[in-house]
C-alpha positions as CSV (number, residue, x, y, z in Angstrom):
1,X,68.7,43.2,1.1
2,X,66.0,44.8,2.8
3,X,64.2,45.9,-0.7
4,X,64.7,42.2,-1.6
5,X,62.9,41.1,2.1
6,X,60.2,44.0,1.4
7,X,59.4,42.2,-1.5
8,X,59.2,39.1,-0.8
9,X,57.0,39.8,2.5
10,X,54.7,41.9,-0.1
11,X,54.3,38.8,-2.2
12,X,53.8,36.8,0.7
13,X,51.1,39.2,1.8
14,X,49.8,38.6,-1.5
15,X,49.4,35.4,-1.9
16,X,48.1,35.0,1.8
17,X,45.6,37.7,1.0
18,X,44.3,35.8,-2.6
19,X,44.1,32.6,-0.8
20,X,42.1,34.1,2.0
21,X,39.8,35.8,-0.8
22,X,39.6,32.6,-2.6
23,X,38.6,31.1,0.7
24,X,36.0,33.6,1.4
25,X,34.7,33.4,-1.8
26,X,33.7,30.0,-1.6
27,X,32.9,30.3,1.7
28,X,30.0,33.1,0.4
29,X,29.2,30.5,-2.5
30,X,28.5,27.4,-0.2
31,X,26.8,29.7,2.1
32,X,24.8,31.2,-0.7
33,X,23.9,28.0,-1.8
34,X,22.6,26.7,1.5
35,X,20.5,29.6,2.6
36,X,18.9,29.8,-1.2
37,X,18.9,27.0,-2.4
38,X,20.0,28.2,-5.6
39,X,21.9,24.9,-6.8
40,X,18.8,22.9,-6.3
41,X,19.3,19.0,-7.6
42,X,16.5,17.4,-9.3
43,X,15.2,14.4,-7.8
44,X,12.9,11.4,-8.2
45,X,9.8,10.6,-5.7
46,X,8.7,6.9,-5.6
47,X,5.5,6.3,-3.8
48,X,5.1,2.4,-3.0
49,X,2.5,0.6,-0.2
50,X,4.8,-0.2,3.0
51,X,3.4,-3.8,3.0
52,X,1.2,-6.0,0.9
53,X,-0.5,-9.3,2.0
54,X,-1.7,-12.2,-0.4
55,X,-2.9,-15.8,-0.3
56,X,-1.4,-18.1,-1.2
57,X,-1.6,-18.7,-4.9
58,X,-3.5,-15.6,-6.2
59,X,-2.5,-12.8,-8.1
60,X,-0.9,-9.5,-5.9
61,X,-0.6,-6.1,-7.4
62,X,2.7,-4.3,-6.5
63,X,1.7,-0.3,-6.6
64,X,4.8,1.8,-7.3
65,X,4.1,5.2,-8.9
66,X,6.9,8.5,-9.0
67,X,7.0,12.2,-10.0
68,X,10.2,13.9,-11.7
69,X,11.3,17.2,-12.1
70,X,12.0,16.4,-15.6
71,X,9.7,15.6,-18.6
72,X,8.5,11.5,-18.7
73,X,8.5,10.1,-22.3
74,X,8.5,6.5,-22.5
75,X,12.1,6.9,-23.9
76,X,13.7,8.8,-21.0
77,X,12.4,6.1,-18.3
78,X,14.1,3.0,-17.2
79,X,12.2,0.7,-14.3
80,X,13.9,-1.8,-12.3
81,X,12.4,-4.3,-10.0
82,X,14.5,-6.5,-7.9
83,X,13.5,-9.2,-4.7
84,X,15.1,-9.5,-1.6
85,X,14.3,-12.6,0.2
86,X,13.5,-13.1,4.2
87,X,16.5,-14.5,5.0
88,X,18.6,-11.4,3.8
89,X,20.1,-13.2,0.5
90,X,21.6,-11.4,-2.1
91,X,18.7,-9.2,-4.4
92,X,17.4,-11.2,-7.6
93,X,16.3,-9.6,-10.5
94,X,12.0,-9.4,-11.1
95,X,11.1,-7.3,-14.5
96,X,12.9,-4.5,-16.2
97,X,11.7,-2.0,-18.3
98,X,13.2,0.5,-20.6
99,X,11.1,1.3,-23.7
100,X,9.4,-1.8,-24.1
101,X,9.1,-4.3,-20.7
102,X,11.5,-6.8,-20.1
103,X,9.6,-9.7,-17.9
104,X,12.2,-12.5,-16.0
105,X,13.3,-15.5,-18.4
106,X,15.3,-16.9,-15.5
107,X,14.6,-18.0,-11.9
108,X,11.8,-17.7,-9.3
109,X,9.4,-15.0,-11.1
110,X,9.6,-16.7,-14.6
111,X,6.3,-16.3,-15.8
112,X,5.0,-14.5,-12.4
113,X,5.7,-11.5,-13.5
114,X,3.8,-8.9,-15.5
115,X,3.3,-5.4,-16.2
116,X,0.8,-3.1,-14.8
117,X,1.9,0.2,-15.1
118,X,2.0,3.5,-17.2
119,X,4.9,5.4,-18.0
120,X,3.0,8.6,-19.1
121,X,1.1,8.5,-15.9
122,X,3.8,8.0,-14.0
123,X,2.6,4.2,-13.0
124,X,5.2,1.7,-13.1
125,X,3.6,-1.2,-11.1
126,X,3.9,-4.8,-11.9
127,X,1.2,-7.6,-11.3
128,X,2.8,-10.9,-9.5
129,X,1.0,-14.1,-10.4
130,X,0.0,-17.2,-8.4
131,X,2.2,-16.4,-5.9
132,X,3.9,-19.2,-3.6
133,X,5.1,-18.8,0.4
134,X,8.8,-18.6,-1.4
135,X,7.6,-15.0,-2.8
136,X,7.7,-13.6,1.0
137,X,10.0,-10.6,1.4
138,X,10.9,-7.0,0.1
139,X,10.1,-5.4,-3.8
140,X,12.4,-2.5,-4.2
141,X,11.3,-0.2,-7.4
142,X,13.6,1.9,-8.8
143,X,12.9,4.8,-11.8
144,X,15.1,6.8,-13.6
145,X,14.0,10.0,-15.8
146,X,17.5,10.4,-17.4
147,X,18.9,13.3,-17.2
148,X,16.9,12.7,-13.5
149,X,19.3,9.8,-12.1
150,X,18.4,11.4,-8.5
151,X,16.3,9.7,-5.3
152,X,15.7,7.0,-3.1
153,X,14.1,3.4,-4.2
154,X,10.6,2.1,-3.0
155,X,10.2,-1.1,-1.1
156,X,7.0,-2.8,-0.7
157,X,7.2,-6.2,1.7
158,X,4.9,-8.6,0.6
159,X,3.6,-11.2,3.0
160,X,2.1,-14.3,1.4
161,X,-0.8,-16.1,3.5
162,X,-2.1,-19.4,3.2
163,X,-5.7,-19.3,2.8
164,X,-8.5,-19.6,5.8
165,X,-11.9,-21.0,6.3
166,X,-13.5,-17.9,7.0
167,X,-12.6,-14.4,6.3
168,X,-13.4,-11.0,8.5
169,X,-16.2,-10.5,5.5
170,X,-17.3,-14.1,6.0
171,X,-17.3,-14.1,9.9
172,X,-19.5,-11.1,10.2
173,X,-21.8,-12.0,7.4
174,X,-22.5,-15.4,9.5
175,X,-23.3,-13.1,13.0
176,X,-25.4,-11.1,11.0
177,X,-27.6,-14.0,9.6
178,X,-27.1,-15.8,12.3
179,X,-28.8,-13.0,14.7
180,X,-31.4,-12.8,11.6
181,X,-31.8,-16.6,12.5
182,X,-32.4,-16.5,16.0
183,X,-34.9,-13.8,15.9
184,X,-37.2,-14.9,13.2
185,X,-37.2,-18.6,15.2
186,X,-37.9,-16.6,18.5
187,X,-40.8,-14.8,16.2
188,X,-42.0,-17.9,14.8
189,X,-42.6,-19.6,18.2
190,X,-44.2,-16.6,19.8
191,X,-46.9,-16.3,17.1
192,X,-47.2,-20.5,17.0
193,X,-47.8,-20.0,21.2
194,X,-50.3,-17.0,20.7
195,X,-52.0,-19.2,18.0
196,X,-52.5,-22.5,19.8
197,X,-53.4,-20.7,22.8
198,X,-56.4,-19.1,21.2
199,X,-57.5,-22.2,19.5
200,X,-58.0,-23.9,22.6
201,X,-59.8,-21.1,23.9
202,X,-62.3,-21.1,21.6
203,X,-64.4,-24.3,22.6
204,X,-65.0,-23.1,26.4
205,X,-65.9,-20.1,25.0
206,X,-68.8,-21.6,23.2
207,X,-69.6,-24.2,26.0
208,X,-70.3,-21.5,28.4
209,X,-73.3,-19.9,28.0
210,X,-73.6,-15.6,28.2
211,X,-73.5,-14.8,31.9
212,X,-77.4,-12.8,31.1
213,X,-78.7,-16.1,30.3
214,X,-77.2,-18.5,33.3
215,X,-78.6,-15.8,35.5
216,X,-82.1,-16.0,34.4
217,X,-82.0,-20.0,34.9
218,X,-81.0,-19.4,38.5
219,X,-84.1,-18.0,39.3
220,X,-85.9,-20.0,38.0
């Protein structure tokens, strides 16, 4: 009885001690892992515009460009573009690219949608075309490098304006001829004053004879 107890506490102490190993083990590997880095997973940077404006019924470019940690062909990438509207509705589908593009045949961006981009420099941007008030909200662009699968999505919101009487351009362009104006009407009048002023000068002048000559008939 007591070998059989001696035995079994010795496999007990075994199996205690291989699990705390195991533990350990892992422990070390996770830890290993964290301080080096060692098990890095490859990811995919998008770089998108945080907001885009428009106006009303023009053409908008939607700049979405990425880097990989894997080699771009124009096989390995696939491009989605989807829309969320304002009013927080479900996401609806705006081009598609894998190989060849894929523009919408269904919905709101039928025929507003083109592509811009290049896959071999890392470009995948799309063109939106005459774009209505109803085109308001958020472009998310996603890009996959397979066997790169990993990172975030870009969003671009896109506000659409309707169009103005005067732009910034247009409103400074008018001070600055308008100030041109003014000053070359101010010059204009001071030169037309300095020459009617000597013009009816000129007459007395030649009335009025040298002072030499009025002096002498004085004294006379």
């Amino acid at each position: 009885w007591d070998r059989y107890r001696m035995a079994k506490t010795t496999t007990r102490t075994g199996q205690s001690g291989a699990v705390r190993e195991e533990l350990m083990m892992s422990v070390d590997s996770h830890l290993l892992v964290f301080v080096t880095g060692v098990r890095r997973v490859g990811g995919i940077d998008i770089y998108t515009p945080k907001e885009v404006e428009a106006v009303n019924g023009t053409d908008v470019k939607l700049k979405c460009t990425f880097t990989s940690t894997q080699p771009v062909s124009i096989q390995s990438v696939t491009v989605s573009w989807n829309f969320r509207p304002m009013n927080s509705g479900s996401d609806e589908s705006v081009f598609y690219y894998q190989d060849v593009p894929y523009p919408p045949m269904l919905g709101r961006f039928k025929g507003h949608a083109v592509w811009s981009g290049d896959i071999m420099k890392r470009d995948v941007s799309i063109t939106l075309l005459n774009v209505p008030p109803t085109f308001n909200g958020t472009y998310i662009c996603q890009v996959r490098n397979r066997p790169d699968v990993h990172g975030s999505n870009g969003e671009i919101f896109l506000r659409v304006v309707n169009k103005v009487s005067l732009s910034e351009i247009s409103i400074l362009a008018a001070a600055i001829g308008g100030s041109c104006a003014v000053i070359l009407i101010l010059l204009s009048i001071f030169v037309a004053v300095k020459f009617y002023r000597r013009k009816h000068m000129e007459p007395d002048t030649e009335l009025q004879p040298p002072e030499h000559v009025w002096k002498d008939q004085t004294v006379l």
